[in-house]
C-alpha positions in Angstrom: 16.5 25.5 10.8 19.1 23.3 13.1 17.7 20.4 15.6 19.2 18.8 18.5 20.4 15.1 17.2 18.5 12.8 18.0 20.9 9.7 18.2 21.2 8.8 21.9 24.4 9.4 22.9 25.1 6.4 25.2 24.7 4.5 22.0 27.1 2.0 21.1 27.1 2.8 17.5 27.5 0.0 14.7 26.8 -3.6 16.7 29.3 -5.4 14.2 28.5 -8.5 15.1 24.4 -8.0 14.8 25.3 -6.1 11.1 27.6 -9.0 10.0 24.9 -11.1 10.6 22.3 -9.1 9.2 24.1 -8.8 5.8 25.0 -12.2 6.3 20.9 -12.5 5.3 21.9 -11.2 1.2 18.7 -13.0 -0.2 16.6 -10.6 1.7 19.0 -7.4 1.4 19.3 -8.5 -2.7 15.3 -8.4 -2.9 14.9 -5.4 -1.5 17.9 -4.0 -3.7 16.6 -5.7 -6.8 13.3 -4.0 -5.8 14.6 -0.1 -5.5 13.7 0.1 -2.3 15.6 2.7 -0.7 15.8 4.0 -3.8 19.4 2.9 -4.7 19.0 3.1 -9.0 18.2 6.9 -8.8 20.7 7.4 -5.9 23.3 5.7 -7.3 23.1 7.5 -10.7 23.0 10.7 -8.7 26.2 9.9 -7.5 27.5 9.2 -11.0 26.1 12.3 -12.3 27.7 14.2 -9.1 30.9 12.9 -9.6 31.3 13.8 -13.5 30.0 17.6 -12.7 32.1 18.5 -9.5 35.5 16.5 -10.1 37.1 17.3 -13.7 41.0 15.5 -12.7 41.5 11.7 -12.0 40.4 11.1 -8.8 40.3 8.4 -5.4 37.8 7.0 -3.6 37.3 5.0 -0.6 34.2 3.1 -0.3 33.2 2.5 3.9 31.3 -0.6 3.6 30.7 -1.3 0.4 28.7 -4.0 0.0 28.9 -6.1 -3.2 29.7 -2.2 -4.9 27.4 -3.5 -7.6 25.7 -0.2 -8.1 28.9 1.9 -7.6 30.6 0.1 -10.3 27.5 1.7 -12.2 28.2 5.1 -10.6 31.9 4.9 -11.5 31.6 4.5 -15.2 32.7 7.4 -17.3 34.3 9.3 -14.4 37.8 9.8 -13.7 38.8 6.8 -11.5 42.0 6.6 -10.7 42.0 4.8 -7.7 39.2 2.4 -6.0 39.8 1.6 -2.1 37.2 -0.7 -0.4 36.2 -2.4 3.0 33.7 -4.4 4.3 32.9 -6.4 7.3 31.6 -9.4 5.4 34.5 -11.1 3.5 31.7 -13.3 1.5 30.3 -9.8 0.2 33.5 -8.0 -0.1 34.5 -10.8 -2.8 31.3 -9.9 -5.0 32.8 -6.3 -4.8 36.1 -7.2 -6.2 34.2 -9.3 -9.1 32.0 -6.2 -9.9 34.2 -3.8 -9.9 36.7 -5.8 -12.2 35.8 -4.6 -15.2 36.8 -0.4 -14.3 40.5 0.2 -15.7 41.8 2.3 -12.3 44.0 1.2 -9.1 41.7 -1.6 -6.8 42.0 -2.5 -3.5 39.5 -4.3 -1.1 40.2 -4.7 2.7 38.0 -6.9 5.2 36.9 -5.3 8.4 35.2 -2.8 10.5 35.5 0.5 8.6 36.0 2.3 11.3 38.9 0.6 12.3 40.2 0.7 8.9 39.6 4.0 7.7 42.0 4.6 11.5 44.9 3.1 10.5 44.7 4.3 6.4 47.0 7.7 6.2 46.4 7.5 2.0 44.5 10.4 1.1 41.7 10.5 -0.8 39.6 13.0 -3.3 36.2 11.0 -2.1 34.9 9.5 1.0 32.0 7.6 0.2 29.7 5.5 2.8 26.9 4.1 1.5 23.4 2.7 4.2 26.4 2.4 7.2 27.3 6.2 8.4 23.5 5.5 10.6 25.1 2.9 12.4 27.0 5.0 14.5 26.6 7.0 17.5 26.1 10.8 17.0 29.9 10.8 19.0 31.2 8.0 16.5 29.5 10.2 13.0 31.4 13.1 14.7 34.9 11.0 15.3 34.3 9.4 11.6 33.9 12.7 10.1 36.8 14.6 11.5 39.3 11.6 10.7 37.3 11.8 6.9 38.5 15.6 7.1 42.0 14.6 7.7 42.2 12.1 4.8 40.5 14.2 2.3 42.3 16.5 -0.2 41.6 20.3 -0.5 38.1 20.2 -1.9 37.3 16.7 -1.7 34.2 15.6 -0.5 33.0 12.8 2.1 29.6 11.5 0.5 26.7 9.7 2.2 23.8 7.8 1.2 21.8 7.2 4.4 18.2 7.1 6.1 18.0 10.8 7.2 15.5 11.8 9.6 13.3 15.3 9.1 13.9 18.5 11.7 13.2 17.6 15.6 11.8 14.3 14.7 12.4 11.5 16.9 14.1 8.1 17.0 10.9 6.3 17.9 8.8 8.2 14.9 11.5 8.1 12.5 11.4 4.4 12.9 7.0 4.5 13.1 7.9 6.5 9.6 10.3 3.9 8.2 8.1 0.5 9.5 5.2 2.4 7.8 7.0 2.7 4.3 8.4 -0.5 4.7 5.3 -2.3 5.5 2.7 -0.5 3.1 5.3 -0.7 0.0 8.2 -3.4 0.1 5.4 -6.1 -1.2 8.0 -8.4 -3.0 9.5 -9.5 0.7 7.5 -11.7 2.9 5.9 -10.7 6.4 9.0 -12.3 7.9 11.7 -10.6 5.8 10.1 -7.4 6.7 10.3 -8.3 10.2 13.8 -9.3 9.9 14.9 -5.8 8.3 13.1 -4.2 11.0 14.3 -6.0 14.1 17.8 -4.6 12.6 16.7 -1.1 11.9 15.2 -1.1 15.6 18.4 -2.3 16.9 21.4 -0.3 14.7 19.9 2.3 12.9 20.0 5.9 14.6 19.7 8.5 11.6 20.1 12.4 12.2 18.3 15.3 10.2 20.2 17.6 7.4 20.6 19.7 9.9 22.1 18.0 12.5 25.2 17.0 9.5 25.0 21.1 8.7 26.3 21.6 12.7 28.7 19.0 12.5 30.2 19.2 9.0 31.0 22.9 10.2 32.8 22.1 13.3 35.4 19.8 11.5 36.4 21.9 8.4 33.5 20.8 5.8 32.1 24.5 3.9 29.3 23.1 2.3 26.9 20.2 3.6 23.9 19.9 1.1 21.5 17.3 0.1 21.5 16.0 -3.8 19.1 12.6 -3.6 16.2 12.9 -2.0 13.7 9.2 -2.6 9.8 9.2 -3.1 9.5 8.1 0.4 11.5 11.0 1.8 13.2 8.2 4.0 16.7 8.1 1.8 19.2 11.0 0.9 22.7 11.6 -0.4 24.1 14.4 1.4 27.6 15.8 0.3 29.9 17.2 2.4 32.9 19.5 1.2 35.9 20.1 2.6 37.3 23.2 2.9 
């Protein structure tokens, strides 16, 4: 079943300065982390477990906004990582990358910055593409412009790998969001009533999520074969959706 996206499409896409500042807040984003929230321990193991089954050769990856990469540093063990490339916009978090990832033998490097501007001037090519609670940031235009440059720096077969908020089939912005405030309100006890508002007054402002669907029609118009969903959380709010390049 496809759906018309329903990112507006006058959207300005990630508000850099607004998500600097928002990550800025790590107490906040650590307790929800630390909590399992969106799910992260299961997802992030998926991703491990993903990894090991479909890639059997050393292999790159470049991680869009990755955060202090504590959980991919989990995800990475075993594998065959060659080569570890990350960005982030928020040089204090970008730092606790490079610490957690210290300890994986395999090539690291770590650039600040917007990842889209970034990934725009990279022409190394890489095996994975991995963007991790940042691809619903965008515009649906700026997903679509992200994924065809993806295309062009992946290998044969690689694949360009999201963990995101997804939204269901013909469901709107406004009751995806009812959906999320719900979840987030009901269940994320171990934040205060102010931390919750803080997290929502950013997903109200940057976050625009699209169905499975929606990355089916566009993973097809710029050379992916396969777009599937492997992580799906209890809350139905989180996925990791794969897709492969042709």
């Amino acid at each position: 079943m496809s759906d018309k996206h329903q990112t507006p499409e006058n959207t300005k896409g990630e508000n850099t300065k607004e998500v600097k500042a928002f990550f800025e807040k790590w107490d906040t984003y650590r307790k929800a982390m630390d909590n399992d929230y969106a799910g992260h321990i299961e997802a992030y193991k998926a991703l491990g477990d993903f990894l090991k089954t479909n890639i059997d050769k050393p292999f790159s990856i470049f991680d869009l906004g990755c955060g202090n990469a504590e959980f991919m540093a989990q995800s990475l063990k075993n594998t065959l990582i060659q080569r570890y490339e990350a960005v982030d916009i928020s040089e204090s978090v970008l730092e606790l990358a490079e610490k957690n990832m210290s300890h994986l033998n395999c090539e690291k490097y770590f650039f600040p910055g917007d990842f889209i501007n970034v990934i725009h001037n990279r022409e190394t090519s890489f095996d994975v593409i991995w963007i991790g609670l940042s691809f619903h940031h965008l515009s649906y235009r700026q997903k679509e412009k992200l994924l065809e440059r993806c295309s062009s720096l992946l290998t044969k077969g690689g694949y360009f790998i999201i963990f995101d908020p997804v939204s269901y089939d013909n469901e709107t912005l406004e009751n995806f969001r009812k959906r999320w405030w719900n979840t987030c309100h009901l269940y994320w006890n171990a934040l205060t009533h102010e931390e919750k508002l803080s997290i929502k007054e950013h997903v109200d402002s940057a976050d625009f999520p699209e169905s499975l669907s929606t990355y089916k029609g566009i993973g097809g118009k710029y050379g992916f074969s396969e777009v599937e969903s492997v992580f799906i959380d209890p809350t139905e709010i989180y996925q990791i959706i794969y897709f492969q390049k042709t």
